[in-house]
C-alpha positions in Angstrom: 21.5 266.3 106.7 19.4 265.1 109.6 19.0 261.3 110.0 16.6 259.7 112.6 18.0 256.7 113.5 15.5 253.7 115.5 17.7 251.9 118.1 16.2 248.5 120.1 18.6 248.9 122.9 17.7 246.2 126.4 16.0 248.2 129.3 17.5 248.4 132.3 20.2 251.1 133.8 23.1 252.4 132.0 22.0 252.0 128.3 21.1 256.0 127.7 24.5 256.8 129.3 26.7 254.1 126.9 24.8 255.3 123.9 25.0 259.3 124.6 28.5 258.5 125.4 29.2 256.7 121.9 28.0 260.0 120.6 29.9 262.4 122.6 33.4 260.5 122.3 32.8 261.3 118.4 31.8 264.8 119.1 28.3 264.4 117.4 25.6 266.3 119.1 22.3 264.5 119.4 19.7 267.2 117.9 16.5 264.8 119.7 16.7 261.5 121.5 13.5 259.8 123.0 13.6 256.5 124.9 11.0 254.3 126.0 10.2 250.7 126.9 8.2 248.6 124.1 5.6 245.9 124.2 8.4 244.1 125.8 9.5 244.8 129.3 13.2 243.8 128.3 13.6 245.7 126.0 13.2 250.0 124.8 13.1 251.6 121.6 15.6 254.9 121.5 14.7 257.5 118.7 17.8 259.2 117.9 17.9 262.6 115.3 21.7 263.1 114.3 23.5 265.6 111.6 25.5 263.7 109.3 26.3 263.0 105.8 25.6 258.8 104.6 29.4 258.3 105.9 29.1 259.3 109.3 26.0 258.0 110.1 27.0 254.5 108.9 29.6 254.8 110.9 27.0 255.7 113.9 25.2 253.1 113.4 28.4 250.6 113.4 29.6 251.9 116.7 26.1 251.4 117.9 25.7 247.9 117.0 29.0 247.2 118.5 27.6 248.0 121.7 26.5 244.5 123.2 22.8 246.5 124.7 22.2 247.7 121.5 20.2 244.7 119.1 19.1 246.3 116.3 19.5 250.2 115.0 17.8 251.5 111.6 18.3 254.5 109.9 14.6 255.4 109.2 15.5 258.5 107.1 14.9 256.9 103.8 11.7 255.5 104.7 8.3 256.1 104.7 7.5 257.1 108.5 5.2 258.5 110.6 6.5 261.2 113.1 5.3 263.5 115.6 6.7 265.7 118.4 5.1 266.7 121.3 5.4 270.2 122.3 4.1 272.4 125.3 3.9 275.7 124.8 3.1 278.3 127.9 2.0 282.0 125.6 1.4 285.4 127.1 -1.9 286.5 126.5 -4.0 289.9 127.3 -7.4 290.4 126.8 -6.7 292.2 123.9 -4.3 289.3 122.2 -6.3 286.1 123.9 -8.6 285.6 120.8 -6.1 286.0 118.4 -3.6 283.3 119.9 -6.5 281.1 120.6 -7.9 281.0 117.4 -4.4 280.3 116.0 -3.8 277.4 118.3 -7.2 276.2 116.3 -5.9 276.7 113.1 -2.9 274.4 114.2 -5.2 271.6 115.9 -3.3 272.5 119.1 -5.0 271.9 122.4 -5.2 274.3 125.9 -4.3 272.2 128.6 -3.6 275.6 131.4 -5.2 278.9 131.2 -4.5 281.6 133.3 -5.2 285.9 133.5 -2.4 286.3 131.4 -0.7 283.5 130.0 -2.3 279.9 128.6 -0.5 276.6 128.1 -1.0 274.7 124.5 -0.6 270.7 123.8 0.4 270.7 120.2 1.7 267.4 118.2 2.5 267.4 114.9 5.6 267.0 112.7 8.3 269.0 113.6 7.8 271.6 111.0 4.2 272.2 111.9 5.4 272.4 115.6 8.2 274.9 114.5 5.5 276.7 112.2 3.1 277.2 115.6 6.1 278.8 117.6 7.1 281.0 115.2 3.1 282.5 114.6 3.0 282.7 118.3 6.8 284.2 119.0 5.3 288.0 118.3 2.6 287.4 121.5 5.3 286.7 123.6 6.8 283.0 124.2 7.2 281.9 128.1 8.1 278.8 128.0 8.7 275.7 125.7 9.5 271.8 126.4 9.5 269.3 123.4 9.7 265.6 123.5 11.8 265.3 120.4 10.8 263.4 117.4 9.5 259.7 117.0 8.7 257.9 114.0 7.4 254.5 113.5 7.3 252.9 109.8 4.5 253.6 107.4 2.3 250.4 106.8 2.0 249.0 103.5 -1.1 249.7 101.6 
């Protein structure tokens, strides 16, 4: 099962390398990671999505709060989230093909952001299923070239 864990780790050099390497000492593969500094310039929030059952992810999360950078880490799995992904996406296109992938980057709220002769380059942010969904109705056109940020998730607020 996929677990996305929220680590507050303290910003400065060395952290990413002492948390990845936490992971690969144990021989579990990081499936997203994103790391950025928060409201507070001492401090940066990692987004980690691991595999693991409820045993090996405790145990994650153990080792990590060991770790004298690391101050907090939540398993956010459970809760109620909001999460997004950020995806670039550069598609072939001819003239023949061009209306048909641009009308279904509308139908996923995805965005041009590059457009040549024969290729175009789509922002799309969404959950990662609806990113997964776009790539897969866009695949047959002819797929040149992908980056994604890897999820992030922040807590739901209460109603």
């Amino acid at each position: 099962m996929l677990h996305t864990l929220a680590a507050l780790v303290e910003n400065h050099p060395g952290v990413l390398t002492r948390v990845a390497g936490l992971f690969a000492r144990r021989a579990y593969n990081i499936d997203s990671l994103s790391v950025c500094q928060t409201d507070d310039p001492e401090l940066s929030r990692m987004t980690i999505v691991v595999h693991g059952d409820d045993q090996i992810i405790e145990q994650v999360r153990n080792q990590l709060n060991k770790l004298v950078i690391v101050h907090s880490v939540t398993d956010l799995t459970a809760e109620s989230v909001v999460d997004r992904e950020l995806a670039l996406i550069r598609i072939q296109v001819s003239p023949e093909t061009r209306a048909e992938v641009l009308q279904t980057v509308d139908i996923f709220r995805g965005r041009v952001v590059d457009m040549g002769r024969t290729n175009l380059t789509v922002e799309l942010t969404g959950d990662v299923a609806k990113v997964d969904g776009f790539i897969k109705a866009i695949r047959p056109y002819g797929l040149l070239e992908l980056v994604r940020t890897g999820k992030i998730a922040i807590l739901r607020s209460e109603i």
